[in-house]
N, C-alpha and C positions, 0 to 999 in steps of 0.2 A: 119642251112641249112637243117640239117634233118627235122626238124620239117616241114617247109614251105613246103618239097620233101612229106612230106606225108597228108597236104593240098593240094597238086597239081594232089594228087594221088587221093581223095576222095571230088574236086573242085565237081563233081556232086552232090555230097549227101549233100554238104553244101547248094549248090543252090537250091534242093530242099526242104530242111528246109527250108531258109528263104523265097521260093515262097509258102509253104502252109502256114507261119505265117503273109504274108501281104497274101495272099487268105481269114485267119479268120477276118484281121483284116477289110477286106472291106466286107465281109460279116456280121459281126457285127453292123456297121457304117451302112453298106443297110435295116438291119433289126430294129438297133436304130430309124431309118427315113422314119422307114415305105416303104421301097424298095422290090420289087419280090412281092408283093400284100399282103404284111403284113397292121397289123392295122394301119390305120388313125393315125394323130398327133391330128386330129381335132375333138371335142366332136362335129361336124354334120355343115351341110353348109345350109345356108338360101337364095334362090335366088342369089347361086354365090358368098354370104360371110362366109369366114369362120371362127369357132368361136373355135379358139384355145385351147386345152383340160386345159392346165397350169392356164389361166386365168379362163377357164369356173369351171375349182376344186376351184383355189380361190374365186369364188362369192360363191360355193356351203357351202365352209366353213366358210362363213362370215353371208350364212343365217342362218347356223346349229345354230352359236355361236348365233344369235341374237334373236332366234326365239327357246326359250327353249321346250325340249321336241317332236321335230320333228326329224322322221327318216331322213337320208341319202338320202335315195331315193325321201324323200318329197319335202328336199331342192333342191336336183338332178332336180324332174320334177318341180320346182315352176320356179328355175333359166331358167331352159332350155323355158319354157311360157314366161319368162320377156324376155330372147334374144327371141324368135322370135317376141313379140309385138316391140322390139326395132329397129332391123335390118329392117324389114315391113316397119313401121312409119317413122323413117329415109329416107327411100327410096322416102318417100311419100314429107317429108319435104324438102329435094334436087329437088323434079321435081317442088317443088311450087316455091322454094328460101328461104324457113323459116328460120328466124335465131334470135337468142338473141345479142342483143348486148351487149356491158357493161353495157351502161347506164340503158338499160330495168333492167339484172342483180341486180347493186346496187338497183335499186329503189324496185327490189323482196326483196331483204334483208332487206334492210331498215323498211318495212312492219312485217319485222318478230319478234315479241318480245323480241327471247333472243337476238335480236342484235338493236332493236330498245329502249330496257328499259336497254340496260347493260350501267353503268355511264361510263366506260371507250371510247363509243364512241360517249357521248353526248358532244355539246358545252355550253357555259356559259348559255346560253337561256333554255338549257334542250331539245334541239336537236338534231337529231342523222348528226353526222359529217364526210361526206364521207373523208376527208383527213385524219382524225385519222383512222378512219377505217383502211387504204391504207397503212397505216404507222403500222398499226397492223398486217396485212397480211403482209406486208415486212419482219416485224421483224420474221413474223415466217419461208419466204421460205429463209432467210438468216441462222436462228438458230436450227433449225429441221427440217430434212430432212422428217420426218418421217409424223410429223403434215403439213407437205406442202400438201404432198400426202393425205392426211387426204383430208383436205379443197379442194386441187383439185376433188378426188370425189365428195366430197361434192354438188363444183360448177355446175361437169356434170350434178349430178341426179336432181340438182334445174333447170338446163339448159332444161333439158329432159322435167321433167315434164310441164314445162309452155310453151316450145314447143307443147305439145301435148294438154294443152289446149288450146292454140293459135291453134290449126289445128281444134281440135273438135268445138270449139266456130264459123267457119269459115264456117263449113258443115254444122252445125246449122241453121248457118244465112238464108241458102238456101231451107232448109223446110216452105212449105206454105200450105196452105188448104184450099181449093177454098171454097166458098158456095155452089157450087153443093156438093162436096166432103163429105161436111158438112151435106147436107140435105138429100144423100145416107143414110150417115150413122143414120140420124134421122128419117130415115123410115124403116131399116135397124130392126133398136129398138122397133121400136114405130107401123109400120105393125101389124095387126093380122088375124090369119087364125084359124078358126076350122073346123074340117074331122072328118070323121069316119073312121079305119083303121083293117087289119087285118094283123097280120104279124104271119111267123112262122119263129119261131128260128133255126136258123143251127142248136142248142144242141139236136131239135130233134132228128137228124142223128147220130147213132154212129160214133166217128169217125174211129174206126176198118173197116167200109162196103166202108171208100173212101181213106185209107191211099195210097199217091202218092208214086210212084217209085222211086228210088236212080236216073233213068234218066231223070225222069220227074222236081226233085229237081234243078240239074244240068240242065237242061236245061234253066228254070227258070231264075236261077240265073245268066246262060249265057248270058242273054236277057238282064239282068240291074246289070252286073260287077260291076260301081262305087258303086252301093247300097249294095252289098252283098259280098264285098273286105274282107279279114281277112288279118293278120298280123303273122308274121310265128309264132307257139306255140309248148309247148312242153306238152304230158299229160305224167304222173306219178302215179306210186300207190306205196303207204307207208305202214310201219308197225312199229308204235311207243310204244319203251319199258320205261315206264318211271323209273326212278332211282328214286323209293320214298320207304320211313321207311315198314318194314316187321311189322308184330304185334309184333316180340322179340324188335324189334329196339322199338317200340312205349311204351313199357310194362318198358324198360330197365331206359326213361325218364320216364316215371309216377311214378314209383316208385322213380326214385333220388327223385323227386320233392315233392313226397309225404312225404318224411322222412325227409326234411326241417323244417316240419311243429314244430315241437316237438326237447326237447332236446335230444344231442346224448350223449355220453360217451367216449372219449376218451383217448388216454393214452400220457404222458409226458414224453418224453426220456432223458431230462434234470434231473425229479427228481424222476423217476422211477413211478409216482402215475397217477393212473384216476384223470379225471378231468369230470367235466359236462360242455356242450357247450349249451349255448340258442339256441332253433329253432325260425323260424319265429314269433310264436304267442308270445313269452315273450322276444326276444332282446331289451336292451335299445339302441342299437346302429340299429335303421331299415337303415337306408340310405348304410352303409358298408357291411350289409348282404345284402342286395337287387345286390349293385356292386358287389358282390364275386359272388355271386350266379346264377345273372340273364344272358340270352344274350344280353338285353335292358336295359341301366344305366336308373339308376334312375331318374325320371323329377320333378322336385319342381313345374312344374306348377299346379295353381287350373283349374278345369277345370266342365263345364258346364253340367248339364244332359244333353243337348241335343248331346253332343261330346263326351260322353260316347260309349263303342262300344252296342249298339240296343238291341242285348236279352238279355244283364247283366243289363241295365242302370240303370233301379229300384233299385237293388238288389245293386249295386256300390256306387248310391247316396247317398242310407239313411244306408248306411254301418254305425255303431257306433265307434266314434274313439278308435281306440287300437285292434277293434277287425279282423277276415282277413275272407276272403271271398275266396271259392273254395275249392279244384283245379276246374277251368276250360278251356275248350278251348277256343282260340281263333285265329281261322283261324288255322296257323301250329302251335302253341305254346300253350304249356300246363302252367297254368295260375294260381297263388296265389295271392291275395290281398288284405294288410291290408291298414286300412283308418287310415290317420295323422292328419284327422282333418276338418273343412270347414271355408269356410270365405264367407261373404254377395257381392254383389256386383259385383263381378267378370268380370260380363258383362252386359252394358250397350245397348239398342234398344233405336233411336232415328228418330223421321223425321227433314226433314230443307226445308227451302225457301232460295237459295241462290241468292241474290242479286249483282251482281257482274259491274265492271265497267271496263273502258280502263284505260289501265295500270295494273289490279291487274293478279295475275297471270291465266295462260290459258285459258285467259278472251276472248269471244268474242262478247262484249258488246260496246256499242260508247256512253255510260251516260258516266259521269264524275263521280269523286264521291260522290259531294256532292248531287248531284240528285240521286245514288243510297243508301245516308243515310235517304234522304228524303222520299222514296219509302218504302223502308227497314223499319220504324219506322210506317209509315200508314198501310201497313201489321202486323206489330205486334200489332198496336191497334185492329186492324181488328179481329185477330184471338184470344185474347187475352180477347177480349169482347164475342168471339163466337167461342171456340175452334172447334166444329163440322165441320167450316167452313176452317182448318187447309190443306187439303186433296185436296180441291177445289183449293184453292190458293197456292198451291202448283204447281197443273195441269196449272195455267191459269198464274203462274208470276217468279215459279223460273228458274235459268240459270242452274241449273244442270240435271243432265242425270235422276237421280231419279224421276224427276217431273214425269216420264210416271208411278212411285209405287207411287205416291200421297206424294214423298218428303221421302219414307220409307229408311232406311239404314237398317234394319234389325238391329242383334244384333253383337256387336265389342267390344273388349279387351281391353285394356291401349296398346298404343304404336301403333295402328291403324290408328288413327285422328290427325289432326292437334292438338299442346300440347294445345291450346284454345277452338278448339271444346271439345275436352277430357276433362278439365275440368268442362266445364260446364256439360257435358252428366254427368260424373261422379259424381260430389259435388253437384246435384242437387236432389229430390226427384221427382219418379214418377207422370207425370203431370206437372210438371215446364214449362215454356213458356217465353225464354228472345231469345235477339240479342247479337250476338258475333261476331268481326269483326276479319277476319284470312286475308290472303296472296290473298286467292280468294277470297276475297268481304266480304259484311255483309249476315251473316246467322240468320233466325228466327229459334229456335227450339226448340223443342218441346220435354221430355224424354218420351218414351213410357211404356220403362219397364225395369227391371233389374233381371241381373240370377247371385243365389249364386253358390261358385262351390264347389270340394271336391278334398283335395288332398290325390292322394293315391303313394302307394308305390305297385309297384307288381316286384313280380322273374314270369319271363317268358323265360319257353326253346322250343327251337323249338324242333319238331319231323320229324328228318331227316335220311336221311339210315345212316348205318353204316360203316363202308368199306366194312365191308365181305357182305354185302347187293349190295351196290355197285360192286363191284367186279362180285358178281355171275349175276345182270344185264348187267354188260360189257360182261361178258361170255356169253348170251344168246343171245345177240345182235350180236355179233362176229359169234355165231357158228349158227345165221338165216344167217346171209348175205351170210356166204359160204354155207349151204344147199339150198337158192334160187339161190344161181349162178349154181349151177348143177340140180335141178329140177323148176318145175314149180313154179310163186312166190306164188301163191295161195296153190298149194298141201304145199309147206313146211310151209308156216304160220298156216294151217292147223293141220299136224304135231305135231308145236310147239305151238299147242294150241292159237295161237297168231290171231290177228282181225287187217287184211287188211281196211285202211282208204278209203275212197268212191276214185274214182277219182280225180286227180286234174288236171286243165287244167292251164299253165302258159304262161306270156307274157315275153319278152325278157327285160324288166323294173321293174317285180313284184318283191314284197319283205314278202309278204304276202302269206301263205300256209294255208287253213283252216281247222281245228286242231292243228296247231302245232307252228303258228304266225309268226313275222317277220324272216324269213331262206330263206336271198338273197345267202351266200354260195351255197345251195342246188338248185337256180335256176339258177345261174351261170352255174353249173355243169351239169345242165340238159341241157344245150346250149351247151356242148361243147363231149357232151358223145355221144355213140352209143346208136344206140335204142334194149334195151333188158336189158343192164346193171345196176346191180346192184350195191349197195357202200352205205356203213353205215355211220352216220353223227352221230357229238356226240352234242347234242344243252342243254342248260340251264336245262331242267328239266329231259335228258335222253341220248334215242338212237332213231335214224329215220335211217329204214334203206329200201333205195326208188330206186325203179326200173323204168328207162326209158321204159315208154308202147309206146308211139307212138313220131315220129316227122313227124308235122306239116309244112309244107313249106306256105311260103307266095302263097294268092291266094284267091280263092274261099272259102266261108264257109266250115267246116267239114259237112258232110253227117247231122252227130248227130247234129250238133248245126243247120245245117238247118232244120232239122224235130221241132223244136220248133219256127223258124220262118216261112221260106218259107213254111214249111209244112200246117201251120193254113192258109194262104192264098187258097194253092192248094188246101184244105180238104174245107175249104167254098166255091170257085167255084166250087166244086165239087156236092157239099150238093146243092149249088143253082140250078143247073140243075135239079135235082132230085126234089127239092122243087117247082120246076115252073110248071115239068110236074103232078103235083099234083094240083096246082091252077088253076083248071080250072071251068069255068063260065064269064057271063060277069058283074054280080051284086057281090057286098060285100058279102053279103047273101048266094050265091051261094060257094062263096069261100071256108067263112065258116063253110059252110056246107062238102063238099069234102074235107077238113082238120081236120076241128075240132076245126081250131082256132075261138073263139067271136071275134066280131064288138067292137070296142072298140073306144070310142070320146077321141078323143085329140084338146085340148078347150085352145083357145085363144095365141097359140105357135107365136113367133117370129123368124127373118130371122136370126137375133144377137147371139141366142141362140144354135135356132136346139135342143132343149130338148125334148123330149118327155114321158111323165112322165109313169111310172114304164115301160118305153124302153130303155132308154138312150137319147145318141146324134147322131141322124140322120139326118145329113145334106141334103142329096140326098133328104129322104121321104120329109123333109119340102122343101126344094127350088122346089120339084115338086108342092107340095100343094099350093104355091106362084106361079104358072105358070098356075094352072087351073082357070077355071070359077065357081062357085058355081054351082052344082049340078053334075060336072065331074067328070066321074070315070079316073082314072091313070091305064096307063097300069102297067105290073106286074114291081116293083122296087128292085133292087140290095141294101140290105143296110149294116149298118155294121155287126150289129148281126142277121141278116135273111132275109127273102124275104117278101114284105109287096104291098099289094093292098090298095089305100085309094080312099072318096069323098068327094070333097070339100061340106060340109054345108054352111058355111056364112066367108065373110072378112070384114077387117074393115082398112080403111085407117088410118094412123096418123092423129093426129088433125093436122090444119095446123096454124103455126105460121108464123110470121112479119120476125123474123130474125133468122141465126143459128150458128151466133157468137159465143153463148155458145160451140155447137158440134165443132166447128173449132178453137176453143181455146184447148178444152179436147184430139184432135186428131193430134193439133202440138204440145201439151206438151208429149202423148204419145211417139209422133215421134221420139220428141227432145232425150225423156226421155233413150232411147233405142240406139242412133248414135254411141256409144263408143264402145260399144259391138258387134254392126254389122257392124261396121268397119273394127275390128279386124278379128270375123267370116270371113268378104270378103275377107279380103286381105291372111287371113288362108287359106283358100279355094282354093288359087288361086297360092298358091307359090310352090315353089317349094323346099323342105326340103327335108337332108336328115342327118339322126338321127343316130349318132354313139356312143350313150353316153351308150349303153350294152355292146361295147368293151372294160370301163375301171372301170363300176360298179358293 
């Protein structure tokens, strides 16, 4: 009773525990869900869909793994371009009705080799058997969950894509090209004008006598907003300490590695006695000294002059066996190496004529095969009778990708080629010329050459700092940051003797810093910092230690970045005034005379082109020239690189032909050629996105 007497007493203080512990816990729960204007769940909405962050990290991570060697961010924007051509496209296919059916489906599959030549879903005829198939897909969304999911992707992405060529095939169909259209364009080309012209180049004007105002830029730019839009940025200036070997650190490895060479003397504590130890140049055991000693194990492989590292290779090749070569450098590693020997052949250079058929693999050929044994064999008489002839029939008959190197493979190892191409390249002598039938067809081929190689044994250590190296960098880095957070970042870099990197200007997605390479950390943090501050970063090769200079708000260009666009516009109308009230006269002659420019012929110009030779591309000058009469002067023209007065001399119409089939074939193939892409562009253009994928990268 007492106890409950003194809960009754202090019923306040409990209830206010437990209302600030559900107060965190909904506040927690609002914050996990993005509540009170915390970040987004969603990596960005595309015309009102939106594209879940969980799923959108999953594809991110499925491109990383697939597509070796691409940054984070690469996959980030590659993914984040596939959803928007998706969720677009879709939208497009819902307002048409497009849809795949099953039946369309199997019969996509059925088409596809590894499901059309795999025996497990042929029937007794050697046909592919949609019931087996069905009964193969069963068995798996019955017995793995895992591979269900599999194949269901699978299914969408084949669903997708033959969606989307069923849509493009469909805008296709709807490009036409009249014969007018046709005969524009063949006069277009085929028009010709010759003038006499005088131009004077804006670069005569300094441009210090017309640079525009900070409000004239702005003004500008006010004028056509869509054109001259930026994206919010951040700039930064850095000062990078790199953590590399001192000359004690460098001096401390040359010498281990130098004293390798030769034997040492050391002592035995088992039997009280010196003993001698082989160095490098006399061990019979090279392979175990090479592992003790190097940071690089030993490699048995022989290996080619040309894959030798460039300024040793000579000196490496014809090394004598037994004996060693160096010390030298190479890259960071100081570098000893004895030769074990050489062997002939190593690597084999060959060309091929690949004859391939339906059925064989990766094949996209419709002979069968005994017409590509037939084909195959009349080639090899061919070339065989007339090797010179090898290069040519290569270009004009084989199925592979080489044929654009005239059939050439370059030079390749054992364990590269099919085990049948290999052989032959291999067992064969320089010059040889037969047919070898592999997996992808029958091959004609030819050996071109052969490289011996050399196998060496080398101890390589690298030259790296040492701790106390290390350490007194961390030190200098630490004790910059705090002296630029109390003085100027320049005075103190100054100071400490230290060299401020140029500017850097960042986007809310870079991952890319120039000097100091991929440091998304440091542009995270430049997003979420005040502008002024400073903060050291410890990255791969050091210390960066970077000061927010400016933040950039979404908007209008910066001032600076418009002085190298909007600026060259305003600085040329500007120069063009100036230049006009100088051209004055009403003859060529006269012009150039009150300039100083010559009369200069430009002979035979086109409407197609617009070239004009040592001027450039001046569309205006010519389409005026195209609108005079022979012997008319043009009044004064605006063009791109200066102000120009021209007279038409002589034109010449196209010849005139029957038909212009030809031009309206070449202008709905261009057409066609192009649909996919200006598609996308349009329906880009036109959406409405909105990109939250720098809240979680």
């Amino acid at each position: 009773m007492a106890v409950l007497s003194k809960i009754r007493q202090r019923s306040f203080l409990v209830i206010a525990i437990v209302g600030i512990a559900l107060f965190a816990f909904i506040i927690g729960a609002l914050i996990e869900n993005g509540g009170f204007g915390q970040t987004s769940r969603n990596a960005g909405t595309i015309n009102g869909v939106d594209i879940p962050f969980e799923d959108f990290r999953a594809k991110v991570d499925v491109a990383q793994k697939s597509q070796q060697g691409i940054s984070m961010m690469q996959a980030t924007n590659g993914v984040w371009d596939q959803e928007i051509k998706r969720v677009l496209l879709e939208n497009q296919y819902e307002k048409l009705g497009l849809r795949i059916s099953d039946d369309q489906l199997i019969n996509i599959i059925k088409e596809d080799p590894q499901f059309a030549q795999n025996p497990q879903f042929l029937n007794t005829a050697g046909k592919f058997d949609k019931a087996k198939f069905n009964e193969f897909i069963g068995s798996i969304k019955n017995s793995s969950p895992e591979r269900w999911q599999q194949w269901l992707d699978y299914e969408k992405q084949l669903a997708q894509a033959t969606t989307e060529q069923m849509y493009t095939t469909m805008i296709k169909s709807g490009f036409y090209t009249t014969q007018a259209e046709a005969k524009f364009n063949y006069e277009l080309e085929n028009n010709k004008v010759t003038f006499d012209v005088v131009s004077v180049p804006y670069s005569t004007i300094e441009d210090k006598k017309v640079e525009p105002t900070d409000s004239e830029l702005i003004a500008f730019m006010e004028k056509n907003k869509s054109k001259y839009k930026a994206d919010e940025s951040r700039e930064i200036e850095f000062v990078l300490i790199e953590d590399k070997a001192s000359l004690a650190d460098e001096k401390v490895i040359k010498d281990k590695v130098n004293a390798l060479l030769n034997p040492t003397t050391k002592y035995d504590a088992a039997t009280g006695k010196n003993y001698e130890e082989a160095g490098f140049r006399s061990t019979s055991n090279v392979i175990d000294f090479v592992n003790a000693n190097s940071d690089i194990k030993y490699d048995s492989t022989y290996v080619s002059k040309k894959d030798l590292p460039t300024e040793n290779a000579e000196a490496l090749y014809n090394l004598a066996q037994g004996t060693v070569f160096g010390p030298y450098m190479q890259g960071d590693y100081y570098c000893l190496t004895r030769s074990l020997g050489r062997k002939s052949g190593v690597n084999a250079k060959a060309s091929h004529i690949l004859i391939s058929y339906k059925g064989a693999a990766r094949a996209q050929a419709t002979r069968t095969k005994e017409e590509a044994k037939v084909k195959a064999n009349e080639i090899l008489a061919q070339v065989t009778a007339n090797p010179s002839s090898f290069m040519m029939a290569a270009f004009t008959s084989s199925d592979d990708s080489s044929k654009q190197q005239g059939g050439d493979l370059g030079y390749f190892s054992k364990g590269q080629m099919t085990p049948k191409f290999e052989d032959f390249a291999f067992n064969n002598p320089v010059g040889k010329i037969g047919l070898v039938e592999t997996e992808f067809g029958y091959h004609i081929i030819t050996v071109t050459d052969k490289q011996d190689g050399v196998r060496l044994a080398t101890i390589a250590q690298k030259i790296s700092p040492s701790e106390v190296t290390s350490d007194a960098n961390f030190t200098k880095a630490s004790q910059f940051e705090i002296t630029a957070n109390e003085k100027a970042f320049e005075v103190a870099a100054k100071e400490m003797k230290l060299t401020v990197a140029p500017k850097a200007k960042l986007l809310a997605l870079d991952e890319n810093i120039n000097g100091i390479g991929n440091q998304r950390e440091i542009v995270r943090w430049a997003f979420t910092a005040k502008e002024g501050v400073v903060k050291r970063f410890n990255i791969s090769t050091g210390h960066v230690v970077t000061r927010l200079k400016k933040i950039n708000e979404a908007g209008l260009l910066t001032i600076e970045d418009a002085k190298n666009t909007v600026g060259t516009i305003l600085r040329n109308q500007k120069k063009a005034e100036l230049i006009k009230a100088k051209m004055t006269g009403a003859t060529l002659e006269a012009v150039s005379k009150t300039t100083g420019s010559p009369v200069k012929e430009a002979k035979d110009v086109v409407a197609a082109n617009s070239n004009i030779e040592t001027i450039g591309a001046e569309p205006k000058v010519v389409g005026t020239a195209f609108s005079l009469k022979t012997g008319a002067v043009s009044t004064i023209i605006e063009g791109n690189s200066g102000m120009f007065k021209i007279k038409v001399k002589s034109s010449v119409a196209a010849p005139v032909v029957t038909s212009y089939t030809d031009n309206a074939t070449k202008l709905n193939a261009q057409a066609k050629g192009s649909v996919a892409g200006r598609i996308y562009s349009s329906l880009k253009k036109n959406a409405d996105i909105e990109d939250n994928r720098a809240e979680f990268n």
